[in-house]
C-alpha atoms as one frame of an Amber mdcrd trajectory, in Angstrom:
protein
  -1.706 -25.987  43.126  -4.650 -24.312  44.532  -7.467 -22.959  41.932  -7.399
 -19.826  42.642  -3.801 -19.960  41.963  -4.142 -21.773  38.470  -7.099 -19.315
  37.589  -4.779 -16.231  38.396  -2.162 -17.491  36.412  -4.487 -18.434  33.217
  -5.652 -14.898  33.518  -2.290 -13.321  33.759  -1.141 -15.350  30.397  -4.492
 -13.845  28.833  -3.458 -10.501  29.333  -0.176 -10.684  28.509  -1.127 -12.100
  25.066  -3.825  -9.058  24.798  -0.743  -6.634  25.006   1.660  -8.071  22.088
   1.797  -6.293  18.921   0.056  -7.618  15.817   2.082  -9.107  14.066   1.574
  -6.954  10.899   3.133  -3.509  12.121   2.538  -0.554   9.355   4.057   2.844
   9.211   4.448   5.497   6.635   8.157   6.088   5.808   9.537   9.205   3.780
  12.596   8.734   2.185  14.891  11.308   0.146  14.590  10.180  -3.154  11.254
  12.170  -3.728   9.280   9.525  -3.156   6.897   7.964  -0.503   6.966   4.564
   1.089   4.355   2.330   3.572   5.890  -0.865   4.120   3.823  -3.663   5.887
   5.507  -7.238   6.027   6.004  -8.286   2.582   5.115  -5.784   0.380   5.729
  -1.703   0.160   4.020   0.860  -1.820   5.680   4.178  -2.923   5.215   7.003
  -5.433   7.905   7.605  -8.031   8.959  10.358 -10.501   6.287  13.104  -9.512
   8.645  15.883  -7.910   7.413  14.977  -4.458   6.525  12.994  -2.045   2.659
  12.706  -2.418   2.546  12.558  -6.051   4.028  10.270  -8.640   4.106   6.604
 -10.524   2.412   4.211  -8.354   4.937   1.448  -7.052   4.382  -1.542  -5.631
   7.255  -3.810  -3.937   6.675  -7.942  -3.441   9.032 -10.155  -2.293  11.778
  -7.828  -2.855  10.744  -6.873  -6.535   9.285  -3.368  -7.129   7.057  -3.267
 -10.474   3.972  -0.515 -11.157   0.510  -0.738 -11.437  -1.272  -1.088 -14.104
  -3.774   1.803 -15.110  -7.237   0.087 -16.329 -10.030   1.178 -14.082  -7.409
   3.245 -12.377  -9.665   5.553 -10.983 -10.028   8.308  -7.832 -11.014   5.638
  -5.170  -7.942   3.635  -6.073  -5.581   6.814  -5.621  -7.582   7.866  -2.283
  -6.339   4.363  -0.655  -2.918   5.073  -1.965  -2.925   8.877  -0.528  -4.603
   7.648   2.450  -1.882   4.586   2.914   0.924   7.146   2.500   0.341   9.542
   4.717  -0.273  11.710   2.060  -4.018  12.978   2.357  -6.962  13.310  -0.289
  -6.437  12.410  -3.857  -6.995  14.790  -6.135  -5.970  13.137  -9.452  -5.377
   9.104 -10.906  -3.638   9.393 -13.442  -2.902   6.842 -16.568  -0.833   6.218
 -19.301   2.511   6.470 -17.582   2.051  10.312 -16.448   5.070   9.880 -14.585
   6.793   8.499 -16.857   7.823   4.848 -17.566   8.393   2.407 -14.673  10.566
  -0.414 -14.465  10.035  -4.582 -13.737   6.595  -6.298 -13.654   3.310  -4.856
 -13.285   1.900  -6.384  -9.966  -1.803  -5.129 -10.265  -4.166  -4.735 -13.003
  -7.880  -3.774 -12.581  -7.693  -2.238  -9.491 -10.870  -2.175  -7.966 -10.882
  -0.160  -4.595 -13.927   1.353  -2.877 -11.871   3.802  -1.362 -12.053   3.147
   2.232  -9.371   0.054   2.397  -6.480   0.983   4.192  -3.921  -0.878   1.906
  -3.749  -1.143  -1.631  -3.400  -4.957  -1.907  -6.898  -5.003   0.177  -8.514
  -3.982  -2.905 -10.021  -6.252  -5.187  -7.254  -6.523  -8.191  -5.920  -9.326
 -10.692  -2.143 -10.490 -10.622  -2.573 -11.453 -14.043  -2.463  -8.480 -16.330
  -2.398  -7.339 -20.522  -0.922  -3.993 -19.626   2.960  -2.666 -20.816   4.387
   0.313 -18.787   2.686   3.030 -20.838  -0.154   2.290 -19.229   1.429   2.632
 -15.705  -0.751   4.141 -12.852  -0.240   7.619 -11.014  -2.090   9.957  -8.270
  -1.324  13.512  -6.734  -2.273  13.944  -3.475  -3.535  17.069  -1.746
């Protein structure tokens, strides 16, 4: 083979490599059980028990399991990254102490600590490890 040739080619497999999807995809979903959805690949986010789709019970699915968040610090930053991963808008409220009602299964955050522009909840600085029950489950309303 010539160089030229081999020098074409090595720039053809560049580009094609440019062009390929990350492999991360993330879209907003709405589903009809009044609740809102963002799924990236392993975990999902969705508000429950609010009476639409932008307001509710933060949820928060892992490896199949969906659990709550837990409402220390919960504060207006960490609802604007929720809103804002939605689809949903501003936030206008966070709510605590299970607003929404009680959730269900484990409580996957605690101490959320988001500066408001991440564009995923998990970004934000958070522990796993957590001293909350589910009265003290997080909400937000979105505008």
């Amino acid at each position: 083979m010539d160089l030229v040739v081999v020098f074409v080619m090595a720039l053809s497999l560049m580009a094609v490599r440019k062009v390929q999807p990350k492999p991360a995809e993330h879209s907003a979903l709405r589903n009809t059980n009044s609740s809102t959805t963002a799924e990236p690949e392993t975990q999902r986010l969705r508000l429950m028990d609010g009476g639409s789709n932008c307001s509710g019970r933060v949820e928060l699915e892992v490896m199949g399991t969906w659990g709550t968040v837990c409402d220390d610090n919960w504060d207006l930053a960490d609802a604007e990254v929720v809103c804002q991963q939605l689809g949903c808008g501003s936030a206008i409220q966070a709510l605590n102490g299970s607003h929404f009602q009680k959730g269900t299964g484990p409580i996957h955050l605690d101490e959320v600590k988001c500066l408001g522009n991440e564009s995923y909840l998990w970004d934000c600085l958070s522990e796993t490890n957590h001293d909350c029950g589910h009265k003290e489950d997080a909400g937000v309303i979105c505008l």
